[in-house]
C-alpha positions in Angstrom: 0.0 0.0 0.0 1.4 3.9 -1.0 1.9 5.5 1.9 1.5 9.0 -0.3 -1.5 9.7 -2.3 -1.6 10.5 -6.2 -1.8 14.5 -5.6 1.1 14.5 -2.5 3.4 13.1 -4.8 2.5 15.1 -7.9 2.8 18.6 -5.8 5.8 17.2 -4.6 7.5 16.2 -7.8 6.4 20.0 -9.1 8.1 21.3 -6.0 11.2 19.9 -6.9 11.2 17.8 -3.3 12.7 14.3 -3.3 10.5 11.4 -3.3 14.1 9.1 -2.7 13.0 5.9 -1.0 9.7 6.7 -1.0 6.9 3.5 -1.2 4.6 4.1 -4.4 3.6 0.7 -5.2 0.6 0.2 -7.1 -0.9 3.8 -6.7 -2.0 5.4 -9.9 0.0 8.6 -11.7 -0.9 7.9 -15.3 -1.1 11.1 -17.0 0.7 13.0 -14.4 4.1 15.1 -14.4 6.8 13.4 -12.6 9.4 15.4 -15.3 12.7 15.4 -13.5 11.2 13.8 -10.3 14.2 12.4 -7.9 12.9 8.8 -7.1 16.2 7.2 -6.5 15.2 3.7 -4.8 11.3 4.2 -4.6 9.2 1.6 -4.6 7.1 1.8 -7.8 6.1 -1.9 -8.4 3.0 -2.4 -10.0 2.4 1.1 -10.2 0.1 2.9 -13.1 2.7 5.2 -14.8 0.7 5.3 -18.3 0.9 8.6 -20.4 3.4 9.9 -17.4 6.1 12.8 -17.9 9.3 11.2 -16.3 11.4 14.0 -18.8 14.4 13.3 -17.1 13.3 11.8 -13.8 16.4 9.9 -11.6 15.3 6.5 -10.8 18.2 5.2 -10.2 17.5 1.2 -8.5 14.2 2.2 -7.8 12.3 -1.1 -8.2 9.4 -1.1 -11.2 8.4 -4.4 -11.1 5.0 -5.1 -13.4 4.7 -0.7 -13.4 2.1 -0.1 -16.2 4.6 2.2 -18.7 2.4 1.7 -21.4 3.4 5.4 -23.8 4.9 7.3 -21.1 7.7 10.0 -22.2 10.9 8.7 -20.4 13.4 10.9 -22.3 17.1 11.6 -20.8 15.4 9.3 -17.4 17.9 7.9 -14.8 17.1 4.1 -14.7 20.8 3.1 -13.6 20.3 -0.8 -11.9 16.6 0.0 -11.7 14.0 -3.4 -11.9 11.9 -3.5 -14.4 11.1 -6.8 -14.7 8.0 -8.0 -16.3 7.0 -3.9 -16.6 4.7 -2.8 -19.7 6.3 -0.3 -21.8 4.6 -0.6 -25.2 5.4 2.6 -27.3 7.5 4.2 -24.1 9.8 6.8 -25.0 13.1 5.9 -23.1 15.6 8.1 -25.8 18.7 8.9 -24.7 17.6 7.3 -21.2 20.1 5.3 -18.8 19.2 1.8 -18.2 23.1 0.6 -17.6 22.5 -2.9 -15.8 18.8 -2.2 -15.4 16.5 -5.5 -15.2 14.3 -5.4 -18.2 13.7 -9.7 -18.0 10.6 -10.2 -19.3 9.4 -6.8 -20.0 7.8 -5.1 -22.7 8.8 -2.6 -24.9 7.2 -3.7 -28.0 7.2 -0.1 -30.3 9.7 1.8 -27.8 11.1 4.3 -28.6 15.4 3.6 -27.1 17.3 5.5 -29.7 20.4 6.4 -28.3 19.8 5.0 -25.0 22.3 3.3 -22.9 21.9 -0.2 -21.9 25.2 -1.5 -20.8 25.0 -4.9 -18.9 21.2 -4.6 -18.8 19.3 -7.7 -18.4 17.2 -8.3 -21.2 16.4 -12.2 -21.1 12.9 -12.8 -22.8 11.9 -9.0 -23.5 9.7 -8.5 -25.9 11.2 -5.5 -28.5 9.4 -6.0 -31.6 9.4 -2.9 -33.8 11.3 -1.2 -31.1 13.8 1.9 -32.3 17.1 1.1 -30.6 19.0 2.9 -33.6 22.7 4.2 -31.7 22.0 2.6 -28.4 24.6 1.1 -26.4 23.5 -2.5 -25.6 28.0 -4.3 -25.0 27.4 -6.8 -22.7 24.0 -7.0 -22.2 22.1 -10.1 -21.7 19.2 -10.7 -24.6 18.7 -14.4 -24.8 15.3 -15.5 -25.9 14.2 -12.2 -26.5 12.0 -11.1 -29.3 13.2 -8.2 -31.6 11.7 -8.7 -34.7 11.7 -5.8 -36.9 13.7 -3.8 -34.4 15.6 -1.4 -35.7 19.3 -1.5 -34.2 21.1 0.5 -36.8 24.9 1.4 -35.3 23.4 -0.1 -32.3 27.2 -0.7 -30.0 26.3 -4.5 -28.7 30.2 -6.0 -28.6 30.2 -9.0 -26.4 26.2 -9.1 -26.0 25.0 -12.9 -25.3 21.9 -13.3 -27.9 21.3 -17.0 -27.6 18.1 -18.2 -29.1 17.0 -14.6 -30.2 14.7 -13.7 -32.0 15.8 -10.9 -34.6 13.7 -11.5 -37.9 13.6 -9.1 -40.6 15.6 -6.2 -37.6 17.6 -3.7 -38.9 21.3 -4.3 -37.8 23.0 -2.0 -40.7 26.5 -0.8 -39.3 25.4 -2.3 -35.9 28.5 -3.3 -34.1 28.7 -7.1 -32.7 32.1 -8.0 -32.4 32.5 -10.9 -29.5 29.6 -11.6 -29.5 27.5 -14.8 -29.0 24.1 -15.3 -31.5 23.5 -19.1 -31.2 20.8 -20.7 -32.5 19.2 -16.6 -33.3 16.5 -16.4 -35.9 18.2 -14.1 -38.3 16.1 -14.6 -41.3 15.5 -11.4 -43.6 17.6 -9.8 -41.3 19.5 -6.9 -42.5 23.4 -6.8 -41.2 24.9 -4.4 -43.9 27.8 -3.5 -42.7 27.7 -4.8 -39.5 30.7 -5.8 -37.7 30.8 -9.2 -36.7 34.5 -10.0 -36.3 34.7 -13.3 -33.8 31.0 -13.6 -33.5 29.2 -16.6 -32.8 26.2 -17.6 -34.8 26.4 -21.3 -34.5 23.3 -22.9 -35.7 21.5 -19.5 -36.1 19.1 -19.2 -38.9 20.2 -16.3 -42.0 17.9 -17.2 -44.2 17.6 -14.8 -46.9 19.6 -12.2 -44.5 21.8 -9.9 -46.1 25.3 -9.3 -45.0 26.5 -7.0 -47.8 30.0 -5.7 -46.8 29.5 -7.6 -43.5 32.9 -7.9 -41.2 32.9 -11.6 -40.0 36.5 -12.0 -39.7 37.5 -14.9 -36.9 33.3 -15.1 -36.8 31.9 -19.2 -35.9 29.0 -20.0 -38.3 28.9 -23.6 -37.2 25.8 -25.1 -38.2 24.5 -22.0 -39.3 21.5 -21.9 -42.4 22.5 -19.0 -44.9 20.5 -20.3 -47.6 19.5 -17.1 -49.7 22.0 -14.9 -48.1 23.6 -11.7 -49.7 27.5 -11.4 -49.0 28.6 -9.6 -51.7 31.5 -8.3 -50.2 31.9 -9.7 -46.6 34.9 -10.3 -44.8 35.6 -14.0 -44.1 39.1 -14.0 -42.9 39.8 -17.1 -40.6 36.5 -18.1 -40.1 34.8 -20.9 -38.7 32.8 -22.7 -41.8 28.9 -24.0 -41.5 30.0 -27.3 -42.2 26.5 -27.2 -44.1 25.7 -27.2 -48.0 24.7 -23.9 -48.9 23.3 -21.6 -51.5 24.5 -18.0 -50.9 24.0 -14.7 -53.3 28.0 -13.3 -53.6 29.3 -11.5 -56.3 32.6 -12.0 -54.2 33.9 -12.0 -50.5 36.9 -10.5 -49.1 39.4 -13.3 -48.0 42.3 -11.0 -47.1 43.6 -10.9 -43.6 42.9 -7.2 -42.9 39.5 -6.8 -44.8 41.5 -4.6 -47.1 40.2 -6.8 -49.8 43.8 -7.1 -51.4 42.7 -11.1 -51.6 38.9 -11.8 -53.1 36.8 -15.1 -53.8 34.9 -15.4 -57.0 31.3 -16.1 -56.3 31.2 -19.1 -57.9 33.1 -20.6 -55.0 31.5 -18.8 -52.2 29.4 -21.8 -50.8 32.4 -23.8 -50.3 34.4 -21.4 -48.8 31.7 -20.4 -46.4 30.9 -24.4 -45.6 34.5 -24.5 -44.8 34.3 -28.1 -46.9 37.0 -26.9 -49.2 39.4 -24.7 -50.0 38.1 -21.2 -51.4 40.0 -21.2 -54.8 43.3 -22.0 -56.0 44.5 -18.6 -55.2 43.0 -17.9 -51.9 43.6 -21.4 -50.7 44.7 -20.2 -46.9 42.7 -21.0 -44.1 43.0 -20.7 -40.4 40.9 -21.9 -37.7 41.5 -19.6 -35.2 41.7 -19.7 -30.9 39.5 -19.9 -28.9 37.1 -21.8 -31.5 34.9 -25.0 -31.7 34.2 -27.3 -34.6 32.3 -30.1 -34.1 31.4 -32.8 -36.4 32.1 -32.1 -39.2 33.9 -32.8 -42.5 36.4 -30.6 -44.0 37.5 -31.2 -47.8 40.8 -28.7 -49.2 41.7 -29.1 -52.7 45.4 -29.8 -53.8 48.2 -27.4 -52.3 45.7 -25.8 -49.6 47.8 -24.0 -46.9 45.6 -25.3 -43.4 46.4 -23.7 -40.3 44.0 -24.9 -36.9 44.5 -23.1 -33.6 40.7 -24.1 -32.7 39.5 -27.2 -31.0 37.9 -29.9 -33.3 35.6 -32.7 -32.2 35.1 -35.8 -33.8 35.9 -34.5 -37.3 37.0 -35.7 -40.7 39.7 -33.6 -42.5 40.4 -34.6 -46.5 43.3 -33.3 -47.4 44.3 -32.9 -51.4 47.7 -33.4 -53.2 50.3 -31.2 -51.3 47.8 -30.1 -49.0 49.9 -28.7 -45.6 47.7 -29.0 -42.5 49.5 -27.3 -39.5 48.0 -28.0 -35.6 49.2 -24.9 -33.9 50.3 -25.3 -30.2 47.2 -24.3 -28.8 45.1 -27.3 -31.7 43.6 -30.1 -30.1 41.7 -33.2 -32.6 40.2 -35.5 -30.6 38.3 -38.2 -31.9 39.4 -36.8 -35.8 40.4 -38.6 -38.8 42.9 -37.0 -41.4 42.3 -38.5 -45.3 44.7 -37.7 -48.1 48.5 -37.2 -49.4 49.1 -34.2 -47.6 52.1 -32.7 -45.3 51.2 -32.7 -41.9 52.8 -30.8 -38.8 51.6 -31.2 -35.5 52.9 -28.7 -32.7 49.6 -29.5 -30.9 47.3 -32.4 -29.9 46.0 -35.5 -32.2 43.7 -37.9 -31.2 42.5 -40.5 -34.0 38.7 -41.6 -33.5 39.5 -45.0 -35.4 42.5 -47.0 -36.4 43.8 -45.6 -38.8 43.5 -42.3 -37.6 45.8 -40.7 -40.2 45.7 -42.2 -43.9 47.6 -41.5 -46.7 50.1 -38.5 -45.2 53.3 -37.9 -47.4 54.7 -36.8 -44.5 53.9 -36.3 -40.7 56.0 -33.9 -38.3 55.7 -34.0 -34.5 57.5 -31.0 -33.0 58.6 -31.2 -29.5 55.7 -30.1 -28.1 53.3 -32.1 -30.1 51.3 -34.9 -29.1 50.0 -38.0 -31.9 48.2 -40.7 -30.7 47.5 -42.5 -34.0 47.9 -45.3 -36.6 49.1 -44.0 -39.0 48.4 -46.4 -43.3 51.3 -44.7 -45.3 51.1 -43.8 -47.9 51.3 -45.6 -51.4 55.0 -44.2 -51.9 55.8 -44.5 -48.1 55.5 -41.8 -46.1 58.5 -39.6 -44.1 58.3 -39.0 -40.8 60.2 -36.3 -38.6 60.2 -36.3 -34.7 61.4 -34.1 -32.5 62.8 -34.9 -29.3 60.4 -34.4 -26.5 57.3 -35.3 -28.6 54.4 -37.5 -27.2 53.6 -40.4 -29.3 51.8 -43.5 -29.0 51.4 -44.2 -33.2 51.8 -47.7 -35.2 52.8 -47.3 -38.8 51.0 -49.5 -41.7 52.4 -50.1 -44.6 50.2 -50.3 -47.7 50.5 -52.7 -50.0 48.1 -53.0 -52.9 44.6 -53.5 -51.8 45.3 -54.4 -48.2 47.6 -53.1 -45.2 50.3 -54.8 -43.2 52.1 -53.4 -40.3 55.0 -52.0 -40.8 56.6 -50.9 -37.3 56.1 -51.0 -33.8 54.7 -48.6 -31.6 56.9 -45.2 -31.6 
């Protein structure tokens, strides 16, 4: 129960007195003036706040929990660690508002009005935002999984390291948004427009880009693991060092940029854009570099690099099948780990990192096979059909057998190493 009444409060807040602390729960102020109120910590849940004037009102941690918002002007507010959880604010405007580490789980702000607000940290877990206008609002690090956003428009919306899993973001605007470390798994992306976003080391495992388009999108180092880009525009994104679907797909590209710094000094013909993008093959004969960078996960799936493919993995790779073409060097940084893998084809392989075969042989068909002395193989390795050279360096970890092939059949060859 409040212990002020509706027209207290109002007087008050036209006074310019503080109403800090004070308990407001459930009483009614729709329509009212509460412009530039100071309600630091007050006790608002439930309260009727529809068609209010909080122009610049401080609220900071004052608790809003199920407030009725529903088209109140919030512009410039102070809602610094307030609760908002489960509060109504359908067509609010919050522009240029402060709601840094604010809880807004499970609210709604479906048609607010957020451009250029701040939303740092903010909890946004299962918020609805549908046709909300976050255009240059500051969401890095916020926490939006399972929220709805369709047809939001985030245009140059700063949301670096934001946690989007299971999102829903169809048809939103994300031109020139800014996404880099950021997770989007299993996000509905379809029709989605990412222009120009940057989405360097992104994760959008399994997450659905259907018909999206990522024109002159930056997805250098980015994960797109399982991801469905069927229909998708990339004329002209950067796909340095990334993380390949693993899937089959059928992508619009007039090109992609290939080139280490997006400077687009090294460019993929359209025509091979699918593969590259699947990660199941080399991109072309002259952009046949990949990398699989740090900090990365591939899981189950099968890799295919035509003949003299340069193959660098840094990532961690699960129960995967790599086919390797004439010449082909594969390199397992320091930091690779295999386990459970298979490696098919007359390649060169180095190993400075970690290989674990999922079934004997593990390794079949190398030309040659490196350990350095930090590397780890445990393997059987079938050589190949001219015999295959080995190099290990002292302080390798090895537990291999060595086939010999011999026409249609294997026989061993060696001992355990």
């Amino acid at each position: 129960m409040a212990e002020l009444t509706r027209d207290v409060v109002l007087e008050r807040a036209r006074r310019g007195a503080k109403l800090e602390r004070a308990d407001l729960q459930g009483l009614d102020l729709s329509k009212g003036s509460l412009a530039k109120a100071s309600l630091d910590r007050s006790d608002l849940n439930g309260a009727n706040l529809e068609g209010t004037d909080l122009t610049g009102a401080s609220l900071r941690r004052a608790s809003l929990r199920e407030a009725y918002l529903v088209g109140a002007n919030l512009t410039g507010v102070n809602l610094e660690n307030a609760d908002l959880e489960g509060a109504k604010l359908e067509r609010a405007i919050l522009a240029g508002a402060n709601l840094s580490r604010a809880n807004l789980e499970g609210a709604i702000l479906t048609g607010a009005d957020l451009r250029g607000a701040r939303l740092s940290y903010a909890q946004l877990a299962f918020a609805k935002l549908g046709n909300a206008n976050l255009t240059d609002c500051v969401l890095s690090n916020a926490e939006l999984d399972d929220a709805y956003l369709g047809g939001a428009n985030l245009e140059r919306a700063q949301m670096e390291s934001v946690s989007m899993t299971a999102t829903n973001l169809e048809e939103a605007k994300l031109t020139g948004a800014v996404l880099d470390d950021s997770r989007v798994r299993g996000a509905n992306l379809k029709k989605a427009n990412l222009a120009n976003a940057h989405l360097e080391k992104v994760d959008l495992s399994n997450s659905d880009l259907t018909d999206a388009n990522l024109t002159n999108a930056d997805l250098r180092h980015a994960t797109l693991v399982g991801a469905h880009l069927q229909g998708t525009n990339l004329t002209g994104a950067k796909i340095a060092k990334i993380i390949g679907t693993g899937l089959d797909a059928t992508v619009t590209a007039d090109w992609l940029d290939d080139s280490p710094g997006g400077d687009g000094s090294h460019k993929i013909d359209g025509a091979h854009a699918g593969p590259a993008l699947s990660g199941r093959r080399a991109p072309t004969p002259e952009g046949n570099r990949r990398y699989f960078g740090r900090g990365d996960t591939l899981k189950n799936a099968t890799l295919q690099f035509d003949s003299n493919a340069k193959v660098e993995i840094d990532s961690v790779f699960d129960n995967c099948t790599i086919n390797l073409g004439e010449g082909t060097e594969l390199v397992v940084g320091e930091v690779g780990v295999l386990t459970d893998c298979e490696i098919v084809g007359a390649g060169n392989i180095t190993v400075h990192g970690k290989f674990f075969e999922r079934q004997s042989p593990g390794i079949v068909g190398p030309r040659r096979v490196q350990v350095s002395a930090r590397g780890s193989v445990v393997s059987t390795v079938s050589q190949h059909t001219d015999l295959t050279r080995f190099a290990f360096e002292r302080g390798c970890k090895l537990r291999m057998k060595v086939i010999e092939f011999r026409g249609n059949g294997t026989q061993k060859a060696e001992a355990k190493v």
